[in-house]
C-alpha positions in Angstrom: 112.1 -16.1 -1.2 114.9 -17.0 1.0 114.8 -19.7 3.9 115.8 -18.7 7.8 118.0 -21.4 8.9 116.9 -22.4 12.5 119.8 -25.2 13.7 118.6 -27.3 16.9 119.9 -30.6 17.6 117.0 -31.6 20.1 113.7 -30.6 18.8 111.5 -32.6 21.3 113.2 -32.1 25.1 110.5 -29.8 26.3 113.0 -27.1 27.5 113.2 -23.2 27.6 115.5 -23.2 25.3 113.1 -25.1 22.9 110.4 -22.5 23.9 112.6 -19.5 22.4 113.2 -21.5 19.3 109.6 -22.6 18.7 108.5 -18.7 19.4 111.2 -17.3 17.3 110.1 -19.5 14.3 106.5 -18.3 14.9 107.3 -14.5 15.0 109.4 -14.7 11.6 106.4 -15.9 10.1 103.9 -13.5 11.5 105.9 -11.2 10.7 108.2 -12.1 7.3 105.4 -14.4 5.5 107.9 -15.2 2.5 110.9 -16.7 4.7 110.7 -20.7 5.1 112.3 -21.5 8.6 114.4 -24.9 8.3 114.8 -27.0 11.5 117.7 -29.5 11.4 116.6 -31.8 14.1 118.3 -35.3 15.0 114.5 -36.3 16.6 114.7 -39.1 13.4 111.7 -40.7 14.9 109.1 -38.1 14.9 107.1 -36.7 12.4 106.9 -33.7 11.4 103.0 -33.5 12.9 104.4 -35.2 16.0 106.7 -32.7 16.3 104.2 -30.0 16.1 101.4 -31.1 18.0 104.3 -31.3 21.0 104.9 -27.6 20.2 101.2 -27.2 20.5 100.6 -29.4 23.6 103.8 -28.3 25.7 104.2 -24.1 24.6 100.8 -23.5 23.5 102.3 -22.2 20.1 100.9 -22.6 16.7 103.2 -22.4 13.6 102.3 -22.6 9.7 103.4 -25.7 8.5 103.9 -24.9 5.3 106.4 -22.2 5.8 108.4 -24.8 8.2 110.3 -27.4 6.9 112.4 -30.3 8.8 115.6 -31.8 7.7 116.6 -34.9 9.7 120.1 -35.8 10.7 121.3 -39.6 11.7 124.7 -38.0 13.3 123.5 -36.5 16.8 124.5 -39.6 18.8 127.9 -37.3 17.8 127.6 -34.6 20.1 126.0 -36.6 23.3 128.0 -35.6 26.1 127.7 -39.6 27.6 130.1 -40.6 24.0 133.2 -38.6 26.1 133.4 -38.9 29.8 136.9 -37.0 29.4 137.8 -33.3 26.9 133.8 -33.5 27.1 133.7 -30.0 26.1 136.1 -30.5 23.5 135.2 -33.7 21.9 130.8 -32.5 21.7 132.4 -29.5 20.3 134.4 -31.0 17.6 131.5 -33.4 16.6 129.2 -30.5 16.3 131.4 -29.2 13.4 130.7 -33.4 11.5 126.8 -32.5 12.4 126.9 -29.4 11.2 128.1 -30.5 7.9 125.7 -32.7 7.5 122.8 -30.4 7.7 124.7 -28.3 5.6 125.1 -31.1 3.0 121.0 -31.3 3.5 120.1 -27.5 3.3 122.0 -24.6 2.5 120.1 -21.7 4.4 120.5 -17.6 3.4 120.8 -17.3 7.2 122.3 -20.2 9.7 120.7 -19.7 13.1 122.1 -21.0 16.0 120.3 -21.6 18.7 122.1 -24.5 20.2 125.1 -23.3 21.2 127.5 -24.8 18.9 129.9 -21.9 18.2 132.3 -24.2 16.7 130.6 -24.8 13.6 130.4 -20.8 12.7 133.9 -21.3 10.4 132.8 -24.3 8.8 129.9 -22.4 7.9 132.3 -19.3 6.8 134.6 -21.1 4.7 132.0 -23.7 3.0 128.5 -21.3 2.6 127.8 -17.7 1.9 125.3 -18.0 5.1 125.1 -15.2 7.5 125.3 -16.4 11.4 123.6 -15.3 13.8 123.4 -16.7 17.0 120.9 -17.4 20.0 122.8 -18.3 23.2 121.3 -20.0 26.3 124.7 -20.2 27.4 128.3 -19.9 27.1 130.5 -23.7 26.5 132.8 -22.4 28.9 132.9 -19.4 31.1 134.9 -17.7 33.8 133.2 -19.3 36.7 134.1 -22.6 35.6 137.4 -22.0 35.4 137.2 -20.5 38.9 135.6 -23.7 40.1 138.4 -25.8 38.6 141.1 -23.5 40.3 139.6 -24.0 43.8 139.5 -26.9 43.2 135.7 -27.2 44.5 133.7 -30.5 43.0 130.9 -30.6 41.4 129.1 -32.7 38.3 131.2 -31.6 35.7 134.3 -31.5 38.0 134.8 -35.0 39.7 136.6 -36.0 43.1 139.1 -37.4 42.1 140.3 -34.4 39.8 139.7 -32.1 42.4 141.6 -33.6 45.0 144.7 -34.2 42.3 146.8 -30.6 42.2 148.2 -32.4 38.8 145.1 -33.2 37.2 143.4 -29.5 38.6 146.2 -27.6 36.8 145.8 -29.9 33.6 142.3 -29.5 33.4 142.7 -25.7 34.0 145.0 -25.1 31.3 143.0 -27.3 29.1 140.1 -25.1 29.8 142.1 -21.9 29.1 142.7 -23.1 25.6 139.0 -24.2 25.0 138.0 -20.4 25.9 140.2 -19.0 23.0 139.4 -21.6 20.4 135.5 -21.4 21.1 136.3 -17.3 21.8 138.0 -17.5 17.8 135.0 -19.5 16.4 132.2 -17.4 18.0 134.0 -14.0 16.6 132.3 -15.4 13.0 128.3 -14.6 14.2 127.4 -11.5 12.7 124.2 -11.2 14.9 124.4 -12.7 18.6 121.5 -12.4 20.5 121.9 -13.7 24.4 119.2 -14.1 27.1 120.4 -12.3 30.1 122.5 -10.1 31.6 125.2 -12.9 32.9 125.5 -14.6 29.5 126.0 -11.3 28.2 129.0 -10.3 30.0 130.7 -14.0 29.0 129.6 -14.0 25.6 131.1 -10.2 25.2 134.2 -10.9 26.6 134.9 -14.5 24.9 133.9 -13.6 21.3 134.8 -9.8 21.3 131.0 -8.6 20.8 128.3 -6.4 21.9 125.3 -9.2 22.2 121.7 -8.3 22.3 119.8 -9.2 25.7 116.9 -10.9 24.5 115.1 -12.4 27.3 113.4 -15.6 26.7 109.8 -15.5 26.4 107.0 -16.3 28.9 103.5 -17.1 28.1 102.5 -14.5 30.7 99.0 -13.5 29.5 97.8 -16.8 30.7 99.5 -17.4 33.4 98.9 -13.8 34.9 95.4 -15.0 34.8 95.5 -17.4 37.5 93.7 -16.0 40.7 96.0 -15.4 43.6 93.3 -16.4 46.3 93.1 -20.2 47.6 96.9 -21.5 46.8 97.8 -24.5 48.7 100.7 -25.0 50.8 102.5 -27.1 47.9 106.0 -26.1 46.6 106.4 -26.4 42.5 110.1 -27.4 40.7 110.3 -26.6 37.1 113.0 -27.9 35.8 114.6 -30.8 33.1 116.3 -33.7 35.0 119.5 -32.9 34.4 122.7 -32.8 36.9 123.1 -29.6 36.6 119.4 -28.6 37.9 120.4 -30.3 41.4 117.3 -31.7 42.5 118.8 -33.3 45.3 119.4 -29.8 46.7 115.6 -29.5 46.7 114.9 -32.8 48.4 117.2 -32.1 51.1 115.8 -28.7 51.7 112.2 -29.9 52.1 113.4 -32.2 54.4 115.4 -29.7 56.7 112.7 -27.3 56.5 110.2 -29.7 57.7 113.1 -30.5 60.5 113.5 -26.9 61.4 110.2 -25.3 61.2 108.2 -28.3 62.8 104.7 -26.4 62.1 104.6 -27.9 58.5 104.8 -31.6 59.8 101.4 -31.3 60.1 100.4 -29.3 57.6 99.5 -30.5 54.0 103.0 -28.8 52.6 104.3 -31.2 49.6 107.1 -30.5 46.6 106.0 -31.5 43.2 108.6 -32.0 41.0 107.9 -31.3 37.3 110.2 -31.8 34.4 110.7 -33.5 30.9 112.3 -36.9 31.1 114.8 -37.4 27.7 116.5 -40.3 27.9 117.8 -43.3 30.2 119.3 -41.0 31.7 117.0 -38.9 33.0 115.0 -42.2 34.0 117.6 -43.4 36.2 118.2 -39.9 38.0 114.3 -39.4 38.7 114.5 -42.9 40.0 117.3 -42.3 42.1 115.6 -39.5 43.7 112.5 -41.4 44.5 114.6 -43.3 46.7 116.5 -40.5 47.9 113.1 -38.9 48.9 112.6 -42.5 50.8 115.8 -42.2 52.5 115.3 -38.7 53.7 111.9 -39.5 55.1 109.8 -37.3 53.2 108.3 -39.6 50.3 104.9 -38.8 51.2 105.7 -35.2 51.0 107.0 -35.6 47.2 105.6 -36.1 44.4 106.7 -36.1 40.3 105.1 -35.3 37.2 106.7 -36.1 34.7 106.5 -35.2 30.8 103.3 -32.8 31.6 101.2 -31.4 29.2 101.4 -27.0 29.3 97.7 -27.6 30.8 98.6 -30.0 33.2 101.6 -27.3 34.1 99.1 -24.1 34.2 96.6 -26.5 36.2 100.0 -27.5 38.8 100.9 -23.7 39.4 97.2 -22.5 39.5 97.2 -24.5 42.8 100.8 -23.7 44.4 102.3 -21.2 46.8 105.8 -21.3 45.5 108.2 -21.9 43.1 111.8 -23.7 44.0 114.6 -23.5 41.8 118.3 -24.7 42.9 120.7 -24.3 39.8 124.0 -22.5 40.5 124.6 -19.8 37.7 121.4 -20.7 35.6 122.3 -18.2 32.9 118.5 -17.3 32.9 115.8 -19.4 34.2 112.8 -18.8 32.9 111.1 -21.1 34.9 111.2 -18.5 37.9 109.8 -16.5 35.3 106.5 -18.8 35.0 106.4 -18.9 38.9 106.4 -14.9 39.1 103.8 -14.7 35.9 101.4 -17.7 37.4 101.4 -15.9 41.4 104.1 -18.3 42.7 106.7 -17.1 45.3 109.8 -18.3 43.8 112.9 -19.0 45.8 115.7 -19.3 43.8 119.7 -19.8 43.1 121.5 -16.7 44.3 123.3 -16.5 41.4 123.4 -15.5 37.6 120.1 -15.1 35.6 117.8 -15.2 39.0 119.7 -12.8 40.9 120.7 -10.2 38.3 117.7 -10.4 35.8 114.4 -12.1 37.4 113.9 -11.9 41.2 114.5 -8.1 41.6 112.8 -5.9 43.4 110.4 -3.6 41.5 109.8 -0.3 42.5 111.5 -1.4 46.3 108.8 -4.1 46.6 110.5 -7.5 46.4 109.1 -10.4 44.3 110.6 -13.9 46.0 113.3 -15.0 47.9 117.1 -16.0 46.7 119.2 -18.8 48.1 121.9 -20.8 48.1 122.8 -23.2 50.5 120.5 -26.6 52.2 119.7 -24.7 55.3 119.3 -21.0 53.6 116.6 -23.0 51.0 115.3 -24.7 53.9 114.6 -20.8 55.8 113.6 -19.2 52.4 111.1 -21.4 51.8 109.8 -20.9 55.5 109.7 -17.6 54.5 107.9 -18.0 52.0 105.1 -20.3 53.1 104.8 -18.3 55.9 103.6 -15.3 54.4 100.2 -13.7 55.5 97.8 -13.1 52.7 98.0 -9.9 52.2 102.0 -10.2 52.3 101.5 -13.3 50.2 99.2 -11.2 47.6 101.6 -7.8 47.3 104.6 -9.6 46.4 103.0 -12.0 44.2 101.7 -9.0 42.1 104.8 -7.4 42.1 106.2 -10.5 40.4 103.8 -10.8 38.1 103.9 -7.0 37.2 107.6 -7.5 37.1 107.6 -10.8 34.4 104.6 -9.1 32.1 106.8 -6.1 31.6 110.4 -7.9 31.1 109.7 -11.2 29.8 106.4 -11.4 27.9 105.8 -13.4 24.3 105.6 -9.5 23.0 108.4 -8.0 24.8 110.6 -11.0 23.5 109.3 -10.8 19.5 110.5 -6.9 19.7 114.0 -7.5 20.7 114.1 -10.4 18.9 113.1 -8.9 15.7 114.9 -6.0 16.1 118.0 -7.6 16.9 117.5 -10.5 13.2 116.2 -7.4 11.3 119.5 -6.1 9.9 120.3 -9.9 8.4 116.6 -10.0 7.1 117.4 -7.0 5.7 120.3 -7.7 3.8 118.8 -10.8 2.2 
């Protein structure tokens, strides 16, 4: 008997990229019933059955608890990115490699699975472990587009003000990015097996660590969703998403607002956003908060509404009632929340850009299956768009999309790739 090394820092945040791990774990037991799958997690104050009944509660997953084992570690305060509001990237990277070591020093697994995205602890693994690597990556540390953002000079979250105003501190930053890409390029060369989840990541992942990745898209739980009846959705706009910067909720707000501004018909019509999302941490408390009052400020409070930490019932029961799906993130290296929309009979309107545009809301067979976007006012006419659709138009694209999600990114469609891509490390073991 050997043990399958599943590494996640975060066990408990409720996210996709917890849903791939959680559905990874279970298809390695299904299908390999003598490998014991070890989760480091630094979630020191859950239980193990805590842990699992979240699993249960949020994915709808069930796992064998005795072929799952958890090994706790006191050092993730390490890698939070609030420790190092400067060489961010650097500095979480670094600390990864102290974390890693610590599981390590815990648990020495046949294979070390990555599904994190901590590509700088793959030579510490080399050098101290016989452990083969694979990897499972949401997305890359650093890419080409955020270099290209830096160059321009454009500001964003993760690019403030003041260093894009400052041609000094741009050009610093720039080169300090450049060498970032070929240290984390060097350190991800060591995973034997790298699996990626869409087309975009793919062609960054390739190019940094000199690899041919496996897609493997992330898995949707489309059976049940693609049994919510397409007849009697309300005028109500669903957001998926974690409250993090990066999702740009405020992008949302402001385009319910302009569309209501625009296309006066929906002032008085029943049309409302619901924002849904996991809330981790202070953090994430103080950003909801501060786009309650945003909403206040912008006039439409009574048209917005948040649900937060939902239950996968609650979720099912949200997008059994909703017309459409909004999601705003720039170069969201997949998004399977669009996915959901397109499984449960949502419209989604969504990010012109990465995962979205090259991997989800294509057209199938020249039908198309939701709307893309990516500006205040284009959101604001997309979603027009898409609330104004007649029934019928309303009913062919939304089974186009679902057609489209059950084919590409089903709980079955992701167990194949995914076991097809780990077999040739299970097989060596």
């Amino acid at each position: 008997m050997f043990i399958c090394h599943f590494i996640i820092v975060n066990s408990n945040a409720g996210g996709g990229g917890e849903r791939v791990l959680w559905t990874a774990i279970r298809d390695v037991q299904k299908k390999y019933p003598n490998v014991i799958s070890v989760v480091y997690t630094g979630d020191v104050d859950a239980t193990n059955e805590q842990i699992l009944q979240k699993v249960k509660a949020r994915f709808n997953i069930d796992l064998n608890p005795r072929k799952l084992a958890f090994m706790y570690l006191t050092k993730r305060y390490l890698v939070e990115d609030s420790r190092y509001p400067r060489f961010t990237l650097l500095f979480q990277s670094l600390s990864s490699t102290i974390l890693a070591y610590e599981a390590l020093s815990k648990c020495i697994p046949d294979i070390f699975f990555d599904t994190m995205g901590y590509g700088f602890t793959y030579p510490l693994v080399r050098a101290f472990t016989d452990c083969k690597i694979a990897a499972y990556v949401h997305y890359p540390t650093i890419s080409s587009d955020m270099l290209q953002r830096v160059y321009e000079r454009r500001e964003q979250y993760n690019n403030s003000r003041q260093l894009s105003l400052s041609t000094i501190w741009s050009t610093g930053k720039l080169v300090y990015y450049h060498i970032f890409a070929k240290m984390y390029g060097f350190c991800g060369s060591f995973a034997e097996t790298v699996m990626v989840n869409s087309t975009w990541t793919k062609g960054h992942i390739d190019r940094l660590w000199h690899t041919t990745a496996n897609i493997v898209y992330p898995p949707c739980d489309t059976h049940r969703l693609g049994q919510l009846p397409l007849g009697k959705r309300k005028t109500r706009i669903v957001s998926v998403a974690q409250f993090r910067p990066e999702k740009d909720h405020l992008m949302q707000l402001r385009a319910m607002a302009r569309m209501l501004e625009k296309y006066p018909q929906w002032e008085s019509s029943s049309a409302e956003l619901v924002m849904i999302g996991s809330s981790r941490n202070a953090g994430d408390e103080e950003r909801i908060e501060n786009l309650r009052k945003e909403s206040v400020q912008l006039g439409i409070q009574n048209r917005v509404r948040f649900e937060i930490n939902v239950s996968f019932d609650d979720l099912v029961s949200q997008f059994s009632e909703a017309k459409v799906g909004l999601h705003t993130m720039w170069n969201e290296h997949f998004g399977i929340g669009v996915v959901e929309y397109m499984a449960a009979g949502l419209i989604p309107v969504a990010h012109n850009s990465a995962g979205p545009k090259m991997d989800i809301v294509v057209p199938v067979n020249g039908q198309a299956t939701g709307y893309l976007a990516d500006s205040v006012d284009t959101f604001a006419d997309r979603l027009n768009d898409a609330l104004s659709l007649s029934e019928n138009e309303y009913h062919t694209m939304a089974t186009a999309g679902r057609a489209a999600a059950s084919q590409k990114f089903s709980e079955e469609a992701f167990s194949r790739r995914f076991l097809d891509a780990l077999r040739p490390l299970l097989s060596k073991s």
